[in-house]
Each structure stands twice: as C-alpha cells, then as structure tokens.
N, C-alpha and C positions, 0 to 999 in steps of 0.2 A: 533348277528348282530343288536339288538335292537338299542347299540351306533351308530352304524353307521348312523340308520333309524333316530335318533332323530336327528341328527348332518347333514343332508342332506335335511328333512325336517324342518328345520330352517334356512337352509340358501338358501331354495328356498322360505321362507316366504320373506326373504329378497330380495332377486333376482326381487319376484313377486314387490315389491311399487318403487324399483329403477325402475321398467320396467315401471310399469305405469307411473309414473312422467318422465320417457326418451319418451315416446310414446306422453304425453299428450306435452310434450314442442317441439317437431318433428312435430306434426302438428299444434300449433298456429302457428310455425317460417319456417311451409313451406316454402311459396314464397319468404325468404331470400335466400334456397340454393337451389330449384328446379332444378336450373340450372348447380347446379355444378354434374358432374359425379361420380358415386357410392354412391351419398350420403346414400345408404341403409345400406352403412359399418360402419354407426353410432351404429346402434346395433350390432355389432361382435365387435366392439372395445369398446362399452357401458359394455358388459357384462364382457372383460376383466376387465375396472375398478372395478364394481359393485363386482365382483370374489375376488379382491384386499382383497375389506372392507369389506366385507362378512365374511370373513374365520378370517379375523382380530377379526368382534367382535364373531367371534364364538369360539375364543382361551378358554376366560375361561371355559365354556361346555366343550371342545375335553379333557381339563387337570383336570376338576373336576369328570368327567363321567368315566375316564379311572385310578386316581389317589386315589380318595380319599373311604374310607373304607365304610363296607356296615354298620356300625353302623350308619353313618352318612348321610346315603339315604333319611331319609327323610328332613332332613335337606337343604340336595343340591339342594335336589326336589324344594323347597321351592327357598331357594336364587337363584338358576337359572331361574322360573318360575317367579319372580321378577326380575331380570337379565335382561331377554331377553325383557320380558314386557316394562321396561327402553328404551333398543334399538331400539325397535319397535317403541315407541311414540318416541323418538328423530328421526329418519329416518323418520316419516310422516312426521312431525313438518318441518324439514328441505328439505324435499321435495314440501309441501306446499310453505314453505316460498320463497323457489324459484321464483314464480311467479310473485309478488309482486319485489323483488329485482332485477329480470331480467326487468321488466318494467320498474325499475329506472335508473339499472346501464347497461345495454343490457348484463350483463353475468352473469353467477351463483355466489350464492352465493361466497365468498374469502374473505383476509382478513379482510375487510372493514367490512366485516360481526360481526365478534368479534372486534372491535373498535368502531363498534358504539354501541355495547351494553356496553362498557367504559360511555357512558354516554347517560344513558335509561329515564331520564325524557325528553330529549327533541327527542330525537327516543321515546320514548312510544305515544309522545303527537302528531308525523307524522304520527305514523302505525295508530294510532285508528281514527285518521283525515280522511285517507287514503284508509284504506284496512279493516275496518270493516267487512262486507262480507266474505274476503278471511279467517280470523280468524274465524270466526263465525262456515264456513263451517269444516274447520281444526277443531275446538274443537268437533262439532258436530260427526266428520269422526275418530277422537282421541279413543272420550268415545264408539263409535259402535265394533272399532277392539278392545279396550284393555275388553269391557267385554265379545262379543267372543271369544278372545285368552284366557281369565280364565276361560271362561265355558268349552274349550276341553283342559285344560291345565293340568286340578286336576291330580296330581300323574304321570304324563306321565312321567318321569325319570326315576322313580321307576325301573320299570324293566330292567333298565341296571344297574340293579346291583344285578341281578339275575344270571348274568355269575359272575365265579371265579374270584377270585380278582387277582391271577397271569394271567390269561388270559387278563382281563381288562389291567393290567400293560402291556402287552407285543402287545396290539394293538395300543399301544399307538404312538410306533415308525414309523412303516408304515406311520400312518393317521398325524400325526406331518409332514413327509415327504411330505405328499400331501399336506400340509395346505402349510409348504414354499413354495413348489412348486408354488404353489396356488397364494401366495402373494407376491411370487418374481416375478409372471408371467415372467419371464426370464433367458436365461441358459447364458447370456452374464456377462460380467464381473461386470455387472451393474444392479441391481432389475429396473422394472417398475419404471413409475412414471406419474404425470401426464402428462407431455408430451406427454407419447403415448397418449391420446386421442387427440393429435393434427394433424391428417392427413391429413386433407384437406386445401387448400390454403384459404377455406371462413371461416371467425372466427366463423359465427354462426352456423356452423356445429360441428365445436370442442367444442363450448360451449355444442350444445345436448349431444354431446358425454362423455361430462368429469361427475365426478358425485359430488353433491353438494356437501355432509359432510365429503368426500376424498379430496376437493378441499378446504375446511373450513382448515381441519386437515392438509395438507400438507402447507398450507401456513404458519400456526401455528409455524410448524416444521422448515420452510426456514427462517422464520422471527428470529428464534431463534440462528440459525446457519450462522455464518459469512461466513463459508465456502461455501455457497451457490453460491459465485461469481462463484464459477469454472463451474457450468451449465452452464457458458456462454462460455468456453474456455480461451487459458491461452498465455500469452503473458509477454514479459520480465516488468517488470514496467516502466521503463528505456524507453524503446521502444514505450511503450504506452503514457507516457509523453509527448513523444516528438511529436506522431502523434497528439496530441490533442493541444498542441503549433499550431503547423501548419497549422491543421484547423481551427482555432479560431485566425488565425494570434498574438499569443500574447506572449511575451518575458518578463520572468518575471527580475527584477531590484533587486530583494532582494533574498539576498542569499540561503536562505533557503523556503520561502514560493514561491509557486511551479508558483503561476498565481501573486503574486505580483507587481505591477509595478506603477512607478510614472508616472501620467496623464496628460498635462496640459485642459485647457478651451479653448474653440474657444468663448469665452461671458465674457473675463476681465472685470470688472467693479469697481469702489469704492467702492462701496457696497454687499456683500454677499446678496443672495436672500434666504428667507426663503423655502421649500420644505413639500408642505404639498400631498400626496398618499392615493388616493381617492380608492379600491380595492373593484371592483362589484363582488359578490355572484351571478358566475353559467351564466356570460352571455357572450354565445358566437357569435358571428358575424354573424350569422344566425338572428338574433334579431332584427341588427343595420342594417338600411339603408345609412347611411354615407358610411360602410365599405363593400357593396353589400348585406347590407340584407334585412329582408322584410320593407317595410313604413309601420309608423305609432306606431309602439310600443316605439322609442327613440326621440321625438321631441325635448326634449332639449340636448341630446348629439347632434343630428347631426348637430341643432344650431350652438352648440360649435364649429364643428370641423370646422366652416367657419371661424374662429378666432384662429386656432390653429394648432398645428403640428400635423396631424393627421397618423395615421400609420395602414393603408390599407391591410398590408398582417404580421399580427403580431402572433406568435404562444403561447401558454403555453403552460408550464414545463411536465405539466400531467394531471389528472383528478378530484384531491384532491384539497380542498383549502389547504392546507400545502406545497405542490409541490408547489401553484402558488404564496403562500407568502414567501417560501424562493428563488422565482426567483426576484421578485420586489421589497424585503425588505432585501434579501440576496446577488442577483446577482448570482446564484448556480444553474444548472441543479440539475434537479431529483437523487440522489442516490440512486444503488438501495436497494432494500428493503423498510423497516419502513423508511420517510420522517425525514428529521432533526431538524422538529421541535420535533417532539417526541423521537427523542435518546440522551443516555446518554452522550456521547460527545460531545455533540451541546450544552447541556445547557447553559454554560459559555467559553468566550474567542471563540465565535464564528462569524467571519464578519456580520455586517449589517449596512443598511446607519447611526445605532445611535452611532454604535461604531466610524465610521469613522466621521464622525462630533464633535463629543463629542470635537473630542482634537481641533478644532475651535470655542468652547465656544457656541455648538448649547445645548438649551435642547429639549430634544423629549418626544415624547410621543405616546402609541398607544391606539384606541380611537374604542371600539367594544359597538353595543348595546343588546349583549347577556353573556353568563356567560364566561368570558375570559379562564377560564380554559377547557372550548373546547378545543382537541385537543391537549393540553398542551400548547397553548398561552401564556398564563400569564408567565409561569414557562421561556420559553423562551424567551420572550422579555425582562421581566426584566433582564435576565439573559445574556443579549446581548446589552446592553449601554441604552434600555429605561428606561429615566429615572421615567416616571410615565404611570400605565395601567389604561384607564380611562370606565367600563364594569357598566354592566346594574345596580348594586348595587348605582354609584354613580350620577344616575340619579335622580332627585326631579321631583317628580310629573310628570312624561312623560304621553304627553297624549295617547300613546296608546302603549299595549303592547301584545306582539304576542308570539308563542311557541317559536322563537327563541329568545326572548328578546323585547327589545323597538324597536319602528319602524325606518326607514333610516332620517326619519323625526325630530324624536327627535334626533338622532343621527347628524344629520347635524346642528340644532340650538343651542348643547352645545359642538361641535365644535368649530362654530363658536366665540362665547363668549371666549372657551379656549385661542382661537388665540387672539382674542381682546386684553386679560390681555396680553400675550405674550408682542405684539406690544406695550400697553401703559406703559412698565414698562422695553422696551426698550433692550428685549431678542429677541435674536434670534430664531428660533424653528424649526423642522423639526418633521412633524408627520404620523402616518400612522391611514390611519380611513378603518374600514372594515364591509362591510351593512350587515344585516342579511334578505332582507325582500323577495327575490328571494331564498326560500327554503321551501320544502314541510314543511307542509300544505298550505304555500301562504297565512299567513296572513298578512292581509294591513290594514288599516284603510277606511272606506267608505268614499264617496264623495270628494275623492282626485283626481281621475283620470276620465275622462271616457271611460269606459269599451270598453274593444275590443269586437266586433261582434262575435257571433258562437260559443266563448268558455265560459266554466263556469267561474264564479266570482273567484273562488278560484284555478287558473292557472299559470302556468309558463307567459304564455304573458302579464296577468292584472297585475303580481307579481314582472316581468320587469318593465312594463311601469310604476306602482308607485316607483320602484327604478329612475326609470329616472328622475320621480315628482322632487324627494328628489336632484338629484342631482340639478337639475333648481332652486329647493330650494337655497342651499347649496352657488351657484355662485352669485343668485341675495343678499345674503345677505354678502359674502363676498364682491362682489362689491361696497357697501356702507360702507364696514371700511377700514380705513388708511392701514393694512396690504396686500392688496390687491395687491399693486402695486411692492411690494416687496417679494412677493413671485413666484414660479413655482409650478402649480397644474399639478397632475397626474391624468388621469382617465383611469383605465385599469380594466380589469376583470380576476380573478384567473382562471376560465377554465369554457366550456359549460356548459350547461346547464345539457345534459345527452349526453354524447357518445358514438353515436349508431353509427352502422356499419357493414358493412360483411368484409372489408379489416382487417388484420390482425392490423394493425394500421388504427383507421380513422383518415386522417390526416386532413382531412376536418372540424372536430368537435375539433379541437385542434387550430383552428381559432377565435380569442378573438379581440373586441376593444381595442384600447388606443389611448389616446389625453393626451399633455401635452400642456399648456396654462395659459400667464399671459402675463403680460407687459414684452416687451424685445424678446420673443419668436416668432420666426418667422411663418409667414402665411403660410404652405406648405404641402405637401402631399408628404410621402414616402413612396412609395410601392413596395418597395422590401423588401424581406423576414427578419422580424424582432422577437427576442426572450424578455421575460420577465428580463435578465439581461441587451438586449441593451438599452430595456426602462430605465433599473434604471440608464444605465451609462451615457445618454441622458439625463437624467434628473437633474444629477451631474453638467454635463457640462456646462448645461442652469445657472444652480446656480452661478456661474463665479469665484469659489475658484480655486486659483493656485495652482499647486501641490500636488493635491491629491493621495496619494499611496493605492489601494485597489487591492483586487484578483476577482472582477468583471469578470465572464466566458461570456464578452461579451463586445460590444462598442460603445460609444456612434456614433449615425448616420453620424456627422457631423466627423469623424475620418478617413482618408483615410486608417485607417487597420480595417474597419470593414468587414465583408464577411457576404454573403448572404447562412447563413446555420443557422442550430436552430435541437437539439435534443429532443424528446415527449418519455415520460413513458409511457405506456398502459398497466396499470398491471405488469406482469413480462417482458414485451416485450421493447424495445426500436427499433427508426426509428430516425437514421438521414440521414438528407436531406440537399444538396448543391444542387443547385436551385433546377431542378424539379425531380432530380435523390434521390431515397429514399433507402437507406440499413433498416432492419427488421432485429434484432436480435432475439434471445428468445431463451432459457434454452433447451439444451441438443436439439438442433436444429439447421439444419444448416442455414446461413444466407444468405437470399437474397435478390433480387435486383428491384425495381418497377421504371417505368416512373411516377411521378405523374402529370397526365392531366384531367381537366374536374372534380376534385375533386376527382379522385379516383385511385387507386393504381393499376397500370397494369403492368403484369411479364415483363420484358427484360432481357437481358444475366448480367451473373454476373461482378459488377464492384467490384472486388477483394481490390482495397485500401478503396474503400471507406465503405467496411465489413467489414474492418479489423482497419480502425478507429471507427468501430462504437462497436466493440470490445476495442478499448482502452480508450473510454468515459467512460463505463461499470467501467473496471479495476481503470483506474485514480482517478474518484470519488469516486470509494468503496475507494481507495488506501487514498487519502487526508482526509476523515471521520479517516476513524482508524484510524490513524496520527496528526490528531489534527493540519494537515496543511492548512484550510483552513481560513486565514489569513493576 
C-alpha cells in the first residue's frame, strides 16, 4: 500500500496550499459576500475543484509508481522528487500571485494572466513597481517549502517498488478509475469544469471558489478550442442573425456581408471633415465629473464637454483595451473568446474606420506612445487600411518616458505636428491616437498637474488627471492650427479603470466617457444608453460623407434606428441590456435576467427573448469571425 500512501500524501500536500490561498482570499473579500447565504459552500465546492487539478498533476506518479520497472527505482525516485518539487513551486507561485492580480483585475488569475506574460518587459516593469513585497514574501515562502520537501523527500519512492511488479501493474486499474472519477468529478454526460465553482449569484464568491492555475489552464484550453461557443448553448445561425438584426435595428444592403448597409449623413457639407480618436487608457466614468463622477480629476474634459456632444450614459465593449479598440476603431462587440485584434482572421481584410475611408482618399494613421506591438497592434492596424503606425521608436527626443512608453504629452505634441503636415500638403487624414499614461505603475512626468489630496503620487487618479493634462494640451494646440476647423475629434476611453464588483456583470464599471467636438458639431447632451460602435458611427456622420457602406454593430445618435441597447464581455460572461432590463449569459449556465437600478443588478423573473438574443450575439459574432464576414 506504500503507492497508494505516497500518492495520497501528495495530493493532500496539494489540497493543503489550494486551502490556504481559498481561506486567505475568503477572508480579505469577506464583506463582498457576507451576505449572500451559504456562502461556507465555497470550500465544498473549492475542494471539488482543488480534487480536479490535484489528481491531474498527480497522473505521472500514479503511471510511473505502478508501471515502470524496479531497475529503474531510483531513477523515478529521482525524476518524481523533482516532478513534484516543480508542481509544488508552480502552485505557490500561482497562489501567491493571485493577490496582486485580484487587486488589479477583481478575479483570479485567467487568460490575461498568460497574455501578458506575451509581453514581460513592460508587465516585469508594473509587478516590481508594484508588488515588491508580495514577491519578496513568495520567493522567501518558495525556498522554505522546496528545502523542506528535499529534506523528507530523499528516497520516499523507493519502497513502492518493493511490492511485485505484477501486483504494481494490476493496481494500477482500480486507482486510474479513481483518479477519473476524480477528475471527471461527474457521472453526467459532461466532466466538471469550471463552472461548477459558479453557485452563487455573487461573483466574488465564485471567484474564492474557482482555483487559480485550473482557471489559468482551462482558459488556455477554451482559448484554443473554437468549439467552446457551445458552453453557451445552440441556436439555428439563421435564427440568431436575425434576433441580432432586430435588436440592433439594422438591415444589411449587401448581399453577403451580414451587418453591411449604406448610411447616409445628417452633416452634408462641401467639405469632408477630417476625424482624428483620441482613446483614453482605463478611464472610466467614475473619474469624470461631466458624466456623474467625482470633481476635480478631469478639468479639461469636462471643459470640453460644454462645447460638445457629450454622451452621459456610454458603455464599453469589455474590460481589455483590445475589446474597446475594436468597438471605436472597428464598430464590433466583443467576440468571444481571444479579442480580434489578436486572431488570425482579423489580421487582414478586416472593417475599420481606415479601411472605409481609404476609398475616399483619407490617409490614417495610428499614433501609440508605447511599443505598438502590444497586444498585437501594430500587426493589426497595418493590417486593416492604416496606412502608417506612428509608436514610441519614432519619437525624437521625447521629454519624458515611462514603463509604458513616452508620456500622453509627448504623444499629443507629435500629433499634432503629424496633422499639421496632413493639412498643409492638403490631405485629408483620419487618425486614431491611444495614451499610455493611466497604467500601472502610473508613471507621469512631475509638475504637470497638481496632485490629488490623500492619494499617493503614483495612482490611478494623479495618473488620470495627467491624462486629462495631455488632453487640454492636445486641444489648445490643435486649436491654433488651420486643421482644426476641419476636423471632428473623438474623446472616448477603452474601458475602467479596474472592474470590480460582486454582480455577475458590473455593469456600472463598464461606464466610460466620450465627447466628440469640433466646428459644425452640435452643443448637446445624450443620455441614453450608448455603445463604443455608436460613438464611431457618430462620429462618421458628423464627418458629412455621403454614402458610406459599413458593418458598424451600431448607429449613429442622430439616426432614428438607433436603440437604446449595448452588449459588455466580463470575462467569459456576456449582459445585454435594453434600457434597464439586463440578460447574463455564461458557459454551461443558465441565463438570467436582472433590473438594472441604482447601479446594480437586482434578480427579476425571466425575460425569455431577451436571453435568447443574448444567446444569438454570442453565436452571430463567433459565427461572422470564422467567416471572414465581418465586412
């Protein structure tokens, strides 16, 4: 029985650091679910996870302990005793890191987690900004288990393989049977997954409950697999087309592309307006006192928005700047899965405002002051009608430069110049600029702003308010050249800051500014519910080109078919909302139905169509990616 003894005492080594890291995150994020009932079934359904991944990385052990011959005992001894050593430091590691990335992003670690180690000089240069300490403690807490577990590890193996080797062979099958058992946790037609750790209706309770590097791993595995849509349930395509037609009132004109349709302007003019997309890094409405948030961090937006069309109740795509630059530079909700700016059929022959200008003799250009290929930027813009990507390399002498590149500052001053040449050489232009200076670590340049009270220098608010610098920058010196009067400026922000929440969807943190403003643009305030494609198709319209044909999944304000609905990604989850009624999708989950009032999502009875279109947004958009129809 020795195998069984090593193989059960390793997987309650494991059991033990899932436990601890569920216990210690159970009670920092107490007072999110105190109130919600049972929440003690966090650990009964914790441990089924923990059970999953357990027994998973305990496969090789159960096959080498029971399989492999006694010549090579010491051997196994050996490579398992490093083996599991491995698993062990990855499981702290990853339990650690937890903390830190629930603090940023309010849920365990998930894909995002492996994407931004895609690009670790500027994640390396946040964590050590950041979370020194929590590292610190981690390596410290690292080297104490890994030389305890070598000091009682020497030769423990060994004597399982002091039983016959036919005997080892023939226990083999039983304990194989438990392990599926184990890892299937389920007699239904269907193995676990992480859904079951989703029982409760408060997100922050299924976050304790899920387990970090099962939640790493499975998204790894979704990400990969197209057929993932079906966790959401299945509907004719056909079907689903046409509920997403009708909620988006939109009738396409072209035979084959699905949302295509010719547009006119309510803004004819003799002259084409330039369009230049100004896209703020992380700021959400909470921020901006124009659009009900706090005074004093945005003086010169809310300036602005006395001079401009301001839009008071405007939503983003998701949570990613990728979701909120393919809504304002694409026109496109969220698909799910990996974002389109990072798949392979997005790269080229994919809609965006440059493609659609192009064949109006606009040139564009997108204008970042960090390393464009974040993200896969660069690879996509070019790859989508811009004609030039202007990134922190072809900056001179910028005077100040931070982890994420050149400041908003510099970024606004060789803007500005770009457009100049534009205008005096009698091109037309259409551009998209995108800040970097609202991202952890918050680096700004001093004596640009002054500091907000009570918080440290190096914050989300100080790290605003010198974005806002930049923008007041940006306008006064726009305002002094000839282009000026011939453009439409955008100012919109790709999605909050962090969003946090106990609703299954915060739909409150999915609340972004935007203003668009220039000569010709009407003085106004629109506050009914607006999405990141209506701003772009808004801001089309203001440009006064006549018949424009695009698949924009949205419409301009001034359009008597626009409707007052907008769909949010959260992860794997989607909510859409006609006015204050919200459907909640999510994977191998059934969907349901919230009032939203007072910013927060409260249960009412089930509104059966509007679940079942929120099922065929889902379907459509996966459907239009793989298809290469969105066009």
């Amino acid at each position: 029985m020795d195998i069984i003894k090593q193989l059960l005492k390793h997987y309650f080594y494991l059991i033990l650091v899932f436990s601890i890291g569920r216990l210690s995150l159970f009670v920092w994020q107490f007072d999110r679910f105190s109130h919600t009932p049972d929440y003690w079934l966090t650990f009964v359904y914790g441990i089924k996870m923990d059970t999953i991944l357990a027994l998973m990385l305990l496969v090789p052990l159960l096959f080498l302990l029971t399989l492999a011959p006694k010549v090579l005992a010491k051997f196994v001894d050996k490579l398992l005793n490093y083996y599991f050593l491995i698993v062990l430091m990855l499981v702290i590691f990853i339990e650690s890191a937890t903390f830190p990335f629930f603090a940023q992003y309010d849920i365990r670690p998930n894909y995002l987690f492996v994407e931004y180690l895609e690009h670790i000089r500027e994640v390396s240069s946040m964590l050590i900004a950041d979370y020194k300490m929590v590292f610190l403690v981690t390596s410290v807490v690292m080297f104490i288990v890994a030389r305890a577990y070598l000091k009682q590890a020497q030769q423990q193996f060994l004597c399982c393989f002091d039983w016959p080797y036919i005997k080892r062979v023939a226990l083999l099958l039983p304990l194989f049977l438990i392990f599926l058992i184990g890892i299937r946790s389920s007699f239904g037609h269907r193995p676990a997954n992480l859904s079951d750790a989703l029982y409760s209706p408060n997100r922050i309770l299924n976050e304790v409950t899920k387990n970090s590097l099962y939640s790493i791993l499975y998204a790894i595995y979704s990400n990969k697999h197209d057929g993932s849509i079906k966790r959401y349930g299945s509907m004719k395509i056909d079907d689903a087309i046409q509920r997403v037609k009708h909620r988006l009132n939109i009738q396409n004109t072209h035979p084959k592309y699905i949302f295509n349709r010719t547009v006119g302007t309510h803004f004819k003019q003799n002259k084409n307006k330039n369009l230049v997309i100004f896209i703020q890094e992380s700021i959400g409405a909470q921020f901006v006192a124009a659009v009900g948030g706090e005074n004093g961090i945005t003086p010169h937006f809310n300036q602005l928005a006395n001079n401009g069309l301001l839009f008071t109740d405007a939503y983003s795509n998701g949570t990613r700047s990728i979701r909120g630059l393919a809504g304002l530079v694409a026109g496109n909700f969220s698909i799910p899965g990996k974002g389109v700016l990072k798949r392979n059929k997005s790269q080229q022959d994919f809609f965006t405002m440059a493609s659609l200008l192009k064949s109006h003799q606009y040139e564009t250009v997108f204008l970042y002051g960090g390393e464009a290929r974040f993200d896969n930027m660069k690879s996509w813009f070019s790859g989508n009608g811009f004609d030039r990507i202007i990134e922190q390399n072809d900056f001179a002498n910028p005077k100040y430069v931070g982890s994420w590149g050149v400041s908003d500052e510099d970024l606004v001053i060789k803007a500005n110049q770009e457009f100049k040449k534009y205008h005096d050489q009698g091109q037309k232009f259409a551009a998209v600029m995108f800040s970097t200076s609202n991202h952890a670590p918050f680096d700004f340049p001093e004596d640009k702003i002054d500091l907000i009270e009570g918080v440290v220098v190096k914050s989300v608010k100080n790290a605003i308010k010198y974005a806002d610098y930049a923008i007041g920058q940006f306008v006064k010196l726009a305002q002094k050249e000839d282009y000026y009067k011939d453009t439409i400026f955008v100012i919109a922000a790709d999605h909050d800051v962090r969003v946090y929440g106990d609703d299954l969807v915060p739909v409150n943190h999915f609340h972004i500014p935007a203003l668009i403003f220039g000569q010709g643009v009407p003085t106004t305030t629109y506050d009914k519910i607006s999405t990141q494609p209506d701003i772009l198709a808004t801001a089309l319209d203001l440009m006064g080109i006549e018949g424009l044909s695009h698949p924009i999944q949205g419409h301009s304000i001034f359009s008597d078919k626009k409707r007052n609905v907008t769909l949010m990604q959260f992860n794997d989850s989607y909510a859409l909302r006609q006015d204050d009624t919200v459907a909640v999708i999510r994977p191998n989950k059934k969907t349901l139905t919230f009032l939203y009032k007072n910013g927060q999502l409260n249960a009412t009875t089930h509104d059966k169509t509007l679940e079942q279109d929120a099922l065929a947004f889902v379907i459509t958009l996966d459907y239009l990616y793989n298809n290469t129809l969105h066009q």
